[in-house]
Phi, psi and omega in degrees: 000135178267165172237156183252128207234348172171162184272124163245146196225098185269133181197157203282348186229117185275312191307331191290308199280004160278311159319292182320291170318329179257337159283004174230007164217027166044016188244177186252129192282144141310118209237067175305346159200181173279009182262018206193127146218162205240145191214108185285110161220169178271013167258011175142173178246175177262165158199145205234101139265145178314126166336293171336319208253331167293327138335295153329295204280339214242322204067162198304121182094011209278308158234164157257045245307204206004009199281316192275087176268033187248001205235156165215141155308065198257115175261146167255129144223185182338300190210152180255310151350295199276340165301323151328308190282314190299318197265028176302110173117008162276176213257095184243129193273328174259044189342189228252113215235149172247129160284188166298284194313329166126273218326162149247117198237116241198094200256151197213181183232128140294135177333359191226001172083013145299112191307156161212134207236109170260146180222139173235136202254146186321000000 
């Protein structure tokens, strides 16, 4: 059986985009070293690497941080409106939206131009 166990989002700066992460989901990442943090959740985990350390490890050029403008990042929360309003001067592509399917949705850029999508389902 496979189970899907976590996201990695490789980037040249851990701290920004770690800092990005725990202001738009309020939660505290796990930082087992400084190239590397982790977002605990009970559907998977986020994990935030370093270049440096994917470089190493992978060899160079192996990824490309900000390079993927194809994946969204999807969080569910409460009310997405009011995630609109808290997370006022970040970079949004979308305001706060009812897709065709019944969410209301609320899409934005992370700091490396990683889509992120909050959303509340009817």
């Amino acid at each position: 059986m496979t189970t899907f166990a976590s996201t990695r989002i490789v980037t040249d700066d851990v701290d920004r985009l770690t800092a990005f992460y725990e202001h738009v989901t309020g939660l505290t990442a796990s930082r087992p070293t400084p190239l590397f943090a982790e977002f605990h959740t009970a559907a998977g985990t986020l994990a935030i690497s370093s270049s440096q350390l994917t470089d190493r490890l992978y060899g160079a050029d192996v990824v490309r941080p900000a390079a993927n403008r194809t994946a969204f990042l999807e969080f569910q929360v409460a009310d997405a409106d009011a995630e609109f309003d808290r997370l006022t001067g970040l970079e949004f592509v979308q305001e706060p939206t009812t897709m065709p399917w019944g969410n209301r949705s609320v899409l934005l850029r992370d700091p490396d131009g990683n889509l992120v999508n909050l959303f509340t389902t009817p």
